[in-house]
N, C-alpha and C positions, 0 to 999 in steps of 0.2 A: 225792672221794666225798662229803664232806661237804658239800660246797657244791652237788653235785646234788641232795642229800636235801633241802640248805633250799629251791632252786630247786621243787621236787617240791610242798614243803608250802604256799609262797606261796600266798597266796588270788586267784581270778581277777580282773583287773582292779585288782592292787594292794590289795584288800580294798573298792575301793568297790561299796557295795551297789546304787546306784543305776544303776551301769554294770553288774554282774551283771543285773536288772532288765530292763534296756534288753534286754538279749542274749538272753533268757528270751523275754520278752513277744515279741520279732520274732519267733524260732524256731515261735515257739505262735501268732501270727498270720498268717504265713504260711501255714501248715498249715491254721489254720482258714478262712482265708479263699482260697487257689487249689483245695487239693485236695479239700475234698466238691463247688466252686462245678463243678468236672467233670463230676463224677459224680450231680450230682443236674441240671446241664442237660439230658444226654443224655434222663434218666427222664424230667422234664419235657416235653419234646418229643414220646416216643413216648407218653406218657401222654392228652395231648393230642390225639397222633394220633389213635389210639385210640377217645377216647372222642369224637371227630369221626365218626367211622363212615370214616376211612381204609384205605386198603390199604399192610398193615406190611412183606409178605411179599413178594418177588417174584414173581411170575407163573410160570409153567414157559414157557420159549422166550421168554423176554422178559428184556431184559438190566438193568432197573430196576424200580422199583415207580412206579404212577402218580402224578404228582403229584397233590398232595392240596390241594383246592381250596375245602374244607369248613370250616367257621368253628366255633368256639366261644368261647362269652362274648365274640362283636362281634370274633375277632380269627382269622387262619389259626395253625394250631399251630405253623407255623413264624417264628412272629411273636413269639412268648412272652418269649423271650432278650433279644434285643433292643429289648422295650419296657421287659423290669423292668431292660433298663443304661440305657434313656432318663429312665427314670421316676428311679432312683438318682443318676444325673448330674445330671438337673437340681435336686434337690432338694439334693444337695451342692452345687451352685453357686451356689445361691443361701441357705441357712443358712451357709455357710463364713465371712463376714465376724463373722455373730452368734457363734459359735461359740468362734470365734476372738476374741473380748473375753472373752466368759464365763472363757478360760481366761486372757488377758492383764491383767484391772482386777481380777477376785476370788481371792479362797482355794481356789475350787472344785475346783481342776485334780487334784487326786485326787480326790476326790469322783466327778468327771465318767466318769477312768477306771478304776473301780470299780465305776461304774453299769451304764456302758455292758461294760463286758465280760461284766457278770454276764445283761442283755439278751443279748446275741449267744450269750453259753451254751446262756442259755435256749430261744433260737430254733435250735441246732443241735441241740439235745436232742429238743424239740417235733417236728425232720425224721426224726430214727429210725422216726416212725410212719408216712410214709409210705406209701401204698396209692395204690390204682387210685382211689378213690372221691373219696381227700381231697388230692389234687395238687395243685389250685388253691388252695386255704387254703395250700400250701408255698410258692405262687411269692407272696403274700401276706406269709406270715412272712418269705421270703427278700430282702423288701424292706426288712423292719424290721430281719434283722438284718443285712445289708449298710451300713444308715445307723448302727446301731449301732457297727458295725467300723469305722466312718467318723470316729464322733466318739472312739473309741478312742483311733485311730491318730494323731488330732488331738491328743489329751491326752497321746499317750507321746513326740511330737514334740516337745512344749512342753514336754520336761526335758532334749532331747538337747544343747541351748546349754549348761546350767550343770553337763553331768557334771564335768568339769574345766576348769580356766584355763588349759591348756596347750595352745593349738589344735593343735599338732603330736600332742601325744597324742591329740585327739581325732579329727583325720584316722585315725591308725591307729584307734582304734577305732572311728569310723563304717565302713571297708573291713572290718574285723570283724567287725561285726554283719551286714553286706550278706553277706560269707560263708555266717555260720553260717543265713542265714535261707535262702540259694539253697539251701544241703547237706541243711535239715531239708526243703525239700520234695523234695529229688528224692530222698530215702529215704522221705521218707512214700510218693510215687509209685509208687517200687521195691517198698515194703511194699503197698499196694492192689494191683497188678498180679500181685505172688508170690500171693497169697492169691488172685486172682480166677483166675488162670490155673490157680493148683494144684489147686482145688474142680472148676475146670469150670463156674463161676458166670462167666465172662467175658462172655458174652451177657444175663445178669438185670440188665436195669437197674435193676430198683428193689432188688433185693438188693446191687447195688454201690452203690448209694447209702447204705442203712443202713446197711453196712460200715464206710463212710467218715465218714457224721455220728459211728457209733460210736466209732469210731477217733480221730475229730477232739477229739472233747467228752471224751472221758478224758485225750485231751494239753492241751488248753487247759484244762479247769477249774485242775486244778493250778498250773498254770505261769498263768494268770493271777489267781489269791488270791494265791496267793505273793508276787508281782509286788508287788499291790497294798498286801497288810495284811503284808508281809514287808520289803520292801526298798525300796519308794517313800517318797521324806518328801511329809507333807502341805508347802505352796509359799505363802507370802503374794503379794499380788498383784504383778506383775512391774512395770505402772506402775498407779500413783493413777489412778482414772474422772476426769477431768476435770469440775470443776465446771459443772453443767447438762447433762451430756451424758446419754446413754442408752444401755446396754447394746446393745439395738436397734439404735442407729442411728452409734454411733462405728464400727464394722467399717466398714460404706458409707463413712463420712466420709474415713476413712484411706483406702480405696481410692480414692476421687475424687482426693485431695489427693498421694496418692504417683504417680496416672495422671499428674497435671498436670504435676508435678515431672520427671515422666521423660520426656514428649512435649517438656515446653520446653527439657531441660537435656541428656538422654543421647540423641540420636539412636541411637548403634549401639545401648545398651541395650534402648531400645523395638524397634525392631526383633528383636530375639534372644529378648524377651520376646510378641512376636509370632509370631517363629518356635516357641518351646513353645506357647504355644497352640493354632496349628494343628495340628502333629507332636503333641505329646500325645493331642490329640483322636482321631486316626486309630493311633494306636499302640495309646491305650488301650482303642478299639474292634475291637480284630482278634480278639481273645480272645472276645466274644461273637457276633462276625460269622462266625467261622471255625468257631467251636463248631457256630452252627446250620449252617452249608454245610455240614462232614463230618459229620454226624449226618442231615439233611432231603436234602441232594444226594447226597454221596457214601455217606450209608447206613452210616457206619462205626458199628461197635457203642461200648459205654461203656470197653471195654476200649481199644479200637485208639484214642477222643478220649485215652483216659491218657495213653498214649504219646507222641501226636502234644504233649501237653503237656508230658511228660517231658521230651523233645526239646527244647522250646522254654526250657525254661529252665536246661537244661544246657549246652546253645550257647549261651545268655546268658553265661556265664563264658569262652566264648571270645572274647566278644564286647567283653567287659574287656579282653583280651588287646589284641583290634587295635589299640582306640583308646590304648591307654596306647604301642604300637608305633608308629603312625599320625601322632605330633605329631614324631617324631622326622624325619618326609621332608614335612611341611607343619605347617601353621598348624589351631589348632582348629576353624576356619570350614570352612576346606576340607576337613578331616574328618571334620565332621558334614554338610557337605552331600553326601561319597561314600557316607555313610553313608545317607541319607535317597535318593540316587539307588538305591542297592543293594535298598532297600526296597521302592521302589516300585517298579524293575521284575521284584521279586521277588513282589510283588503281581502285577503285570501278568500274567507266568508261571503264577502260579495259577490266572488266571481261563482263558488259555488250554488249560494240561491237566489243570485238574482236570475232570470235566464228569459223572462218573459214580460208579456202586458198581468196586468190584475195584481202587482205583487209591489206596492204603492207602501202596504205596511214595512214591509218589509227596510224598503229601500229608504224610509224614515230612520229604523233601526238605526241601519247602516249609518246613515250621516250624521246622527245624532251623534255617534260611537267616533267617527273622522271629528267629527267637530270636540270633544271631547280630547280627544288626542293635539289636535291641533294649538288649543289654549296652554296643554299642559305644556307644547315643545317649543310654542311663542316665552312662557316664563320661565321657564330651568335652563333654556338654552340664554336667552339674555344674561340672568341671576351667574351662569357659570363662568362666559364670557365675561364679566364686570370682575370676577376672582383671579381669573387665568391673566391677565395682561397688567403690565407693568404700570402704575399709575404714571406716572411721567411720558409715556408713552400712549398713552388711551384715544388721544385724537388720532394718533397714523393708523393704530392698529383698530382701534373701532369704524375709520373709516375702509378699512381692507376686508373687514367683515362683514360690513354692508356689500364691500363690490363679490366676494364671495358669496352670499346669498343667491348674487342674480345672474352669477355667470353660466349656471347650468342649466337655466330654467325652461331654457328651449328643449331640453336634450328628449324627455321624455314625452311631448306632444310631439316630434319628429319620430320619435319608434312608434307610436299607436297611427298614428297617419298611414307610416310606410306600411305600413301591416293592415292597417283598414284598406289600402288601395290594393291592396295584392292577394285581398279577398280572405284573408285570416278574422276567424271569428272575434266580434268586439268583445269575448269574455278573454281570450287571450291578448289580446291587446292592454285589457286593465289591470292581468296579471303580471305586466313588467309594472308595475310601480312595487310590486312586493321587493324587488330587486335592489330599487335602492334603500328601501328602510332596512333590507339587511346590509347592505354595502354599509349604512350608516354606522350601523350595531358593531359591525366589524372595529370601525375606525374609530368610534369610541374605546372599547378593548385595546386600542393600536395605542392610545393616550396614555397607557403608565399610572399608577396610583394618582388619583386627583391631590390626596395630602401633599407630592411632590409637585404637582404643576404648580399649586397653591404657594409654594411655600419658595420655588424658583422666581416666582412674579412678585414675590414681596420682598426676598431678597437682590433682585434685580430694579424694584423698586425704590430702597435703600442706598444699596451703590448708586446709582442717579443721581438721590436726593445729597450726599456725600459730594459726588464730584461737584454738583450744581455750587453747593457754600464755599465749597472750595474756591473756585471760579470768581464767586463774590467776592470772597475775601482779599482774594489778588489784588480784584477790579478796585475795592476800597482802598488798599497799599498805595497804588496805583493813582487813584486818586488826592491820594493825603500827601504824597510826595511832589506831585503839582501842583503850578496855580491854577487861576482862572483858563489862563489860556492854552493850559497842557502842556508849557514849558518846567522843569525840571528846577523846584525850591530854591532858593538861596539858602535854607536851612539845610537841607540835603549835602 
């Protein structure tokens, strides 16, 4: 009994604050950043409809409403979504290198997430007001605080290496935090939908959007002060700026110089790191591709997009499931690529029957099956990357893998765009993402027997570990041949 009470009292996380922190900040960034970005799409869309001179309503004796061919601000309303993920992607792809020193050569690194949290507050507080009149200033603000949440997420990244020295603890606690951040959205979800379905506001979109900005902005304020002027330590800089260099322009420099190293030296690696590039790109574009199709095609209201997102990221934890089952009757390679085939012709599928209004089951399936896929290629793609890279090496190259994730990500909300504006049906617009999960599948194939990439990373592991004792050993010689003052023994 005794020892359950002590068990009981233990502080979370062994008492480290800065892993409490961590756990916090995900919970309250997830929530702020998936679940209003739902609910104020939808608005956005028919807002713009709208004030297009659209027709919102169905017709009587007509099984859809017309498409809507009417421009506003230079753009069709069903274009909106899609250009502010093209406009955020690119602009994260290309500040990420800068970003990324500011937090690696200075002191900033709280600072940065402090700043930036308290912007993206402010930008979810600013969306409460939302009306018919001031939409457009929201898909504005929604740009700021989307890069806001960007550079956040950048800054709470760059503490997750030094919560502890025990990487085995820190696996457990990275599965952790991925946890508690899926659970906190699909109870926020749970809680939007109770509330919207219970009122009878299920069809108000712009009332479910205030809902949810409201809803958001009183969980994150909180939990991200705390975070910050609570349980975050301010961080000296991780490495010294290099003499002559420039904040500016070291990010580029690392990336060119880590490109060159991995094209000349890790063939499987580049390739694999080829393959997230593509697959990221197209994974991380379903969410705004798909949003506009059941909102502009399928006509779903802001309720039924909840769901369809609900869905999607609660099959993501099945989706943990397979791939952690999946290495047990193959290879990680071949995992991810059943994974990435499953995707896209789970895509394919969609384009075929989704094609209308009334087909809500349907379009559940579907995301259920995206979300499913999704969890499996969040875990077999980490699991492979953690085999393939040389442990002496894991901070340059796990940080080149992250900037690989996000350098595509614009690529495919700019193809559905340009094709949505140019009057190409939105079923073919959602058939280029089939494109990159096979480009993906390709590039996996292109990697070489995993046993060899496997077995190149742990041998290049080794030689490292070799030269490094090497190096000591001198440094010791070195040492023991001098005094105090690093002049040269009288014993010598």
């Amino acid at each position: 009994m005794a020892a359950r009470r002590q068990h009981a009292l233990c502080p979370p996380y062994g008492g480290n604050k800065e892993a409490l922190g961590w756990a916090l900040n995900g919970a309250a960034r997830m929530i702020a950043f998936v679940g209003p970005g739902v609910f104020l799409a939808t608005a956005i869309i028919n807002l713009a409809k709208k004030e297009a001179g659209c027709v919102l309503e169905i017709p009587e004796g007509s099984s859809n409403a017309p498409e809507c061919n009417e421009r506003i601000y230079g753009l069709r309303p069903s274009s909106f979504i899609t250009t502010y993920g093209t406009v955020v992607g690119l602009i994260s792809a290309v500040c990420l290198p800068v970003v990324g020193a500011v937090l690696d050569h200075t002191r900033r690194r709280r600072l940065v997430g402090l700043v930036s949290s308290m912007i993206h507050i402010a930008c979810m507080f600013a969306q409460i007001f939302l009306t018919e009149n001031n939409w457009f200033m929201m898909v504005l603000i929604q740009i700021v605080a989307a890069l806001a949440g960007w550079m956040h997420t950048l800054a709470v990244y760059a503490y997750l290496p030094e919560l502890t020295d025990d990487p085995d603890l820190l696996v457990s606690w990275t599965a952790n935090f991925q946890m508690i951040q899926y659970a906190s959205l699909l109870l926020f979800l749970m809680y939007m939908l109770g509330i919207l379905y219970a009122t009878g506001y299920n069809d108000d979109d712009i009332l479910s959007a205030r809902i949810s900005m409201i809803s958001s902005t009183a969980i994150a304020m909180p939990s991200y002060l705390w975070t910050w002027m609570g349980l975050m330590k301010a961080r000296d800089a991780f490495h010294p700026l290099p003499e002559g260099s420039s904040l500016w322009t070291i990010g580029f420099q690392r990336v060119y110089n880590t490109s060159k190293k991995i094209c000349g030296r890790y063939r499987a690696l580049m390739w694999f790191l080829i393959n997230v590039m593509i697959v990221e790109a197209g994974q991380a574009s379903i969410a705004s591709i798909a949003l506009t199709y059941l909102t502009d095609t399928l006509q779903m209201s802001t309720a039924e997009n909840g769901i369809a997102i609900l869905l999607l990221f609660a099959f993501g934890i099945l989706g943990a499931l397979v791939a952690k089952k999946s290495v047990n009757f193959m290879n990680p390679i071949y995992s991810n690529q059943l994974c990435q085939v499953v995707t896209g012709a789970n895509t394919a599928i969609a384009v075929i029957i989704l094609y209308g209004p009334g087909q809500q089951i349907q379009a559940y399936i579907v995301a259920s099956v995206w979300g499913i896929c999704a969890g499996w290629k969040i875990c077999i793609e980490r699991f492979t990357i953690c085999q393939i890279i040389p442990k002496n090496q894991d901070a340059e190259l796990m940080g080149f893998y992250l900037f690989s994730s996000q350098v595509l990500i614009w690529f495919p909300t700019l193809i559905f765009t340009a094709m949505n504006e140019a009057g190409v049906n939105q079923r073919a617009g959602l058939s280029i993402l089939i494109a990159f999960f096979l480009g993906g599948i390709v590039s996996l194939w292109m990697m070489g027997p995993y046993e060899e990439a496997v077995s190149l990373a742990r041998e290049e592991s080794d030689m490292l570990h070799d030269q490094s004792n090497i190096v000591e050993q001198e440094l010791d010689e070195v040492e023991k041949s001098t005094d105090g003052n690093g002049k040269m023994s009288i014993c010598e």
